[in-house]
C-alpha positions as CSV (number, residue, x, y, z in Angstrom):
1,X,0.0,0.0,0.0
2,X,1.3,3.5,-0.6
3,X,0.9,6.3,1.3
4,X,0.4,9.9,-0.2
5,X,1.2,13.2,2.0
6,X,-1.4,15.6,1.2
7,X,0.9,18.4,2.5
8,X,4.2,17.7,0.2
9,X,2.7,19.4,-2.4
10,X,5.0,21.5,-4.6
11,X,4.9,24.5,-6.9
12,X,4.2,23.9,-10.7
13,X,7.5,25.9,-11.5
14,X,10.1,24.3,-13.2
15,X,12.0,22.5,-12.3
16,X,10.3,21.2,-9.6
17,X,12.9,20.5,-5.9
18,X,12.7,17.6,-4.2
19,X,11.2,18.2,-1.0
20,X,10.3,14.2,-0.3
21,X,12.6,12.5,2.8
22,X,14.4,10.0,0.5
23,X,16.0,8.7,4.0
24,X,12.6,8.0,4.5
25,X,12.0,5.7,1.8
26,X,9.9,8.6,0.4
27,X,9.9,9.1,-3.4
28,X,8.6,12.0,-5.7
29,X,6.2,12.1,-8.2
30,X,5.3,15.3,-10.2
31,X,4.4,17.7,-6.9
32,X,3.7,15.2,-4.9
33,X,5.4,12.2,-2.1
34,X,4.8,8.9,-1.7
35,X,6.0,6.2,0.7
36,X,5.1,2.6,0.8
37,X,4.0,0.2,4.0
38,X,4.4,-3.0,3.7
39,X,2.2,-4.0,6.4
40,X,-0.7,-6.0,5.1
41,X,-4.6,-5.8,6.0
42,X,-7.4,-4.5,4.7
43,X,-7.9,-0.9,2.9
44,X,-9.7,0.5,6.6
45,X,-6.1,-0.7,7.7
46,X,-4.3,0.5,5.4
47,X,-6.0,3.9,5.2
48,X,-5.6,3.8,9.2
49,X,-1.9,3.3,9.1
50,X,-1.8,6.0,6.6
51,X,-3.3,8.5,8.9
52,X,-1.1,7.9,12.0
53,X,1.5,9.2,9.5
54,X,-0.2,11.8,8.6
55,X,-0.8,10.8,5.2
56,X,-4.2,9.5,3.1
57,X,-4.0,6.0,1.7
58,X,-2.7,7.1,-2.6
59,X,-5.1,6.3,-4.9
60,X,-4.6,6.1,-8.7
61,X,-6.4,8.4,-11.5
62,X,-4.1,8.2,-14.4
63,X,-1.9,5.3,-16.4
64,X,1.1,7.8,-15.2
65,X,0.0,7.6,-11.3
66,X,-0.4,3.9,-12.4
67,X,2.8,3.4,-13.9
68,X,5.3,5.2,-11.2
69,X,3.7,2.6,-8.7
70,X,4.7,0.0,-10.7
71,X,8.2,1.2,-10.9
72,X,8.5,2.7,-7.3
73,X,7.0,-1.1,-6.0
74,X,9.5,-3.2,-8.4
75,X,12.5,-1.2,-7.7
76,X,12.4,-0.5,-4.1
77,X,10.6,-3.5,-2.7
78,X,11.0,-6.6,-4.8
């Protein structure tokens, strides 16, 4: 499950810093961070453990969002 932090939002201007906490094991995409838990339960879980991070549970809109989760899960966590 990934987690999105609703307040890592970043300007549109280009180019765009990195403000994510790589140490972290967060990762950037577009104007947004991303981190991934690996703990596993359900989506009230999952959207729980999210919040006691202060994050919301990342949902995906577009084959982009799609296709950075793909990558981010393969290469950092397989």
């Amino acid at each position: 499950m990934y987690c999105y932090l609703p307040d890592s939002t970043l300007p549109t201007a280009e180019p765009i810093p990195s403000v994510c906490d790589i140490q972290q094991g967060q990762e950037q995409f577009q104007t947004s961070c991303y981190f991934y838990v690996s703990t596993p339960g359900n989506w009230t879980d999952a959207d729980q453990g999210c919040m006691t991070q202060g994050s919301t549970t990342a949902l995906v809109f577009t084959s982009l969002e799609e296709n950075f989760f793909i990558k981010f899960n393969t290469s950092t966590h397989f």
